[in-house]
C-alpha positions in Angstrom: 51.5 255.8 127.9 50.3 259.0 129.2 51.7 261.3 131.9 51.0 264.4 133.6 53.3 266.8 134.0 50.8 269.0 135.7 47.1 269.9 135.2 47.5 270.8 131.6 50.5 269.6 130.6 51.0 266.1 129.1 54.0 263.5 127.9 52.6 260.7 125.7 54.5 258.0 124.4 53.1 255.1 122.1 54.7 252.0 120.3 52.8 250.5 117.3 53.3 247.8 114.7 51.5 247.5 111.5 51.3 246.2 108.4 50.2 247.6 104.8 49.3 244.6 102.0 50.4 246.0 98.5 47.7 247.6 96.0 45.5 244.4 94.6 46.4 245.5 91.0 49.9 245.7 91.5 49.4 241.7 92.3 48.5 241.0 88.9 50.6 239.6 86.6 49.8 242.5 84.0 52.0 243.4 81.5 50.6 246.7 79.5 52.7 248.2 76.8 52.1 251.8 74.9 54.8 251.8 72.8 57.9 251.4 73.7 57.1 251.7 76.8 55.8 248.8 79.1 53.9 248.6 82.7 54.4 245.6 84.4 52.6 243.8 87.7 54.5 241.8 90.1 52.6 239.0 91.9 55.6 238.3 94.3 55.4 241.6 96.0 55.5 241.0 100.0 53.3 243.2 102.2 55.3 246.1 103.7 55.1 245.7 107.8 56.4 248.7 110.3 58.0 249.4 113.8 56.4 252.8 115.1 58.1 254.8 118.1 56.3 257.9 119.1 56.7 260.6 121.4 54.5 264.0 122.2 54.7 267.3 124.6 51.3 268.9 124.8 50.2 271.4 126.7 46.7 273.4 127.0 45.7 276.4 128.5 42.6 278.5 128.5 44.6 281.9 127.4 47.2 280.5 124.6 44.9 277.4 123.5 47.4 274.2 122.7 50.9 274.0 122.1 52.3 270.4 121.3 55.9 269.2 120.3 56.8 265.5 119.5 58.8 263.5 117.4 58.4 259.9 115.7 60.3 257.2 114.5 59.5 254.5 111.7 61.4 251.5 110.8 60.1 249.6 107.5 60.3 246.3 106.4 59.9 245.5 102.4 58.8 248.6 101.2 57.2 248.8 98.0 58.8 251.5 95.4 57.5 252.0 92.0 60.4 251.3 90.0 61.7 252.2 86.4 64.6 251.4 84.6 65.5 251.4 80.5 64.2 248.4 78.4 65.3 246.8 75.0 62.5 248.9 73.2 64.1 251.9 73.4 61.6 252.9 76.3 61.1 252.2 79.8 59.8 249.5 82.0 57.5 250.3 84.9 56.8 247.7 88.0 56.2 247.9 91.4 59.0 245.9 93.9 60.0 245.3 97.3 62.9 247.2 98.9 65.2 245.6 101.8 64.2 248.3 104.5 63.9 251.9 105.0 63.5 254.6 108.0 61.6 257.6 109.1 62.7 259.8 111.8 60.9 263.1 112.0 59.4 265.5 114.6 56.6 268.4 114.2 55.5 271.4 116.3 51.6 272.9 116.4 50.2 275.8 117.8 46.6 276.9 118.2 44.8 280.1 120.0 42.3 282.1 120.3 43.5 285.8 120.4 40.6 286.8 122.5 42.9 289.2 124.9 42.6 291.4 121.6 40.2 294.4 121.7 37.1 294.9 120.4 35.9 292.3 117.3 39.6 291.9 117.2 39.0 289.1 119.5 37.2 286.5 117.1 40.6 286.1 115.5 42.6 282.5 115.8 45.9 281.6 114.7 46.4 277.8 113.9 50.2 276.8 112.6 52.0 273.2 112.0 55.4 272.4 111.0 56.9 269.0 110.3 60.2 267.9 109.5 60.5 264.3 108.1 64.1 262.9 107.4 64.2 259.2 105.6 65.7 256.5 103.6 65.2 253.8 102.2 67.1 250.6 100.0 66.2 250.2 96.8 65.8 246.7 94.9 69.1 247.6 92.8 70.7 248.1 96.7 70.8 251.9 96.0 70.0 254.4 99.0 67.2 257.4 98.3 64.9 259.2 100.3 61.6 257.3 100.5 59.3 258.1 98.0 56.1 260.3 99.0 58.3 262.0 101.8 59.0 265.6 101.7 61.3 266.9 103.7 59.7 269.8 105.1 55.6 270.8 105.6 54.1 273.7 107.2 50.2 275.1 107.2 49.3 278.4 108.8 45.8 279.6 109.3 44.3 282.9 110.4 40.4 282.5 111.8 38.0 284.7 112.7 34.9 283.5 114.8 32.1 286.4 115.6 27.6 286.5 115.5 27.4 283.5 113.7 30.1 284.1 111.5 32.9 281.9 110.8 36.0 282.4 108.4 39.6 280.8 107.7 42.5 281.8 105.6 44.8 279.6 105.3 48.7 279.0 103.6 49.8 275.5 103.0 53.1 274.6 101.9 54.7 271.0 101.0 58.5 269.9 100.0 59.4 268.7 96.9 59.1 264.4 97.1 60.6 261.7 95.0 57.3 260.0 92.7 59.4 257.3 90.8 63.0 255.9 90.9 64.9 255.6 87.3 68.2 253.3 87.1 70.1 256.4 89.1 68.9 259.0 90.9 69.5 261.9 88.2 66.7 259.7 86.6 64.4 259.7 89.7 61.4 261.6 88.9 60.3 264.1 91.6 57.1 266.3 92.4 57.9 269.6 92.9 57.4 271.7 95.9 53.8 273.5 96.3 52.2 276.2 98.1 48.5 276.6 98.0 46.3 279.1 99.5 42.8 278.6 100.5 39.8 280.4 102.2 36.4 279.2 103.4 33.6 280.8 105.4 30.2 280.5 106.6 27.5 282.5 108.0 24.5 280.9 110.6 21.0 282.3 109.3 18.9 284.0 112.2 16.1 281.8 110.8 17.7 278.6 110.3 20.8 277.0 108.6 23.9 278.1 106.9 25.6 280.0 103.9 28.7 278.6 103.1 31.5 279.5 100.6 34.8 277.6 99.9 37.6 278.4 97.9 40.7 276.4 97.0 43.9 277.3 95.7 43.2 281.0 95.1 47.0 281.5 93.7 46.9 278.9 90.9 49.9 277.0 91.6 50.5 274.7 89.0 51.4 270.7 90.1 55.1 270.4 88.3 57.2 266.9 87.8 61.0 267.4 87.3 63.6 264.3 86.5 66.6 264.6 88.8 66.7 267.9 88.8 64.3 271.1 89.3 65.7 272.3 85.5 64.6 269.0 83.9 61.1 269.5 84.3 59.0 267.0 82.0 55.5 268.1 82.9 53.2 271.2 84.3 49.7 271.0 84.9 46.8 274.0 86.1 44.0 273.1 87.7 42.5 276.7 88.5 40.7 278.3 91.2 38.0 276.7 91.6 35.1 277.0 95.0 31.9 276.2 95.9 29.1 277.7 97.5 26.0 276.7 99.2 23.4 276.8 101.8 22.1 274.2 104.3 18.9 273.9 105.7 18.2 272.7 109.1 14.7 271.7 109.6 
């Protein structure tokens, strides 16, 4: 449902339903052990179906560009949760299982312009920004409550343009929560992926003869992907992946 609130102004609203079958592999009755510690399939997984409620504030206008607010609502039915819990090896036991139910209630705010009432070739800049909050929870199989897993709490990206003779360049800061990965018998065993912030950049330049040089260059700051067990001093493993870019031209013939 749309409605106008005036000639640029919007209020959408929108009710969905949908349903996610589990991974095929997880279906498999697998059973895959590296020493003491085993991975397991689970053919009796059910799909995971959902109840979707949302709700958005837009508005557009040719001097500030967009500006949008909303807010959403999910309600889950058998969610699937990778789940781990001690074994009588001495190690632990990995499978994949349906939860009872879980919810997502949330809401996110974006703003994008063109800052052309700037002087001079301070008018090819932009300014692009999105925040989202997500709040959610979810039953386990063992009946305990937790946060869903792949949720972070909190999200932002912010992104400076610039748009001038055929050039055109972004800089951009993204940032992401931390998020539970796995659940353990309790949460101080739940395994977590740490919060991240990334930076990025990427430009490109339109030939006066014909196509495009192009350069892109992704996580400029090195910020290493870090998993921590129920706590952020308990971390159990850091990995680097580098700067790393590419660049390029394209012909158009």
């Amino acid at each position: 449902m749309r409605y106008r609130l005036g000639e640029q102004t919007n209020f959408r609203a929108a009710y969905s339903s949908a349903i996610a079958r589990p991974n095929y592999f997880s279906l498999i009755p697998y059973r895959i052990r590296d020493d003491e510690d085993v991975a397991i399939g689970n053919p009796n997984l059910d799909p995971t179906t959902a109840n979707n409620v949302d709700v958005l504030f837009e508005h557009y206008d040719a001097r500030i560009g967009v500006v949008s607010a909303g807010a959403f609502y999910k309600n889950i039915s058998d969610p699937i949760f990778i789940f781990i819990e001690d074994n009588s090896l001495g190690g632990e036991t990995e499978q994949p299982r349906n939860g009872e139910s879980a919810d997502i209630l949330g809401f996110e705010l974006a703003v994008q312009q063109q800052l052309n009432f700037l002087p001079g070739a301070l008018n090819g800049l932009g300014l692009y920004a999105n925040y989202t909050f997500t709040d959610s929870e979810g039953t386990l199989p063992d009946g305990r409550t937790a946060a869903l897993a792949g949720q972070a709490d909190h999200a932002f990206n912010i992104a400076l343009s610039y748009e001038r003779g055929g050039f055109s360049g972004q800089i951009g800061f993204n940032f992401r929560d931390s998020y539970v990965d796995e659940y353990g018998d309790e949460e101080a065993e739940d395994v977590y992926v740490s919060n991240r912030h990334q930076v990025d950049f990427s430009a490109s330049y339109d030939l006066p003869t014909g196509g495009t040089v192009y350069a892109e260059f992704l996580n400029l700051t090195n910020q290493p992907f870090v998993l921590y067990q129920g706590f952020e001093e308990r971390e159990r493993q850091r990995e680097y992946y580098r700067p790393w870019g590419t660049i390029g031209v394209r012909i158009n013939r």
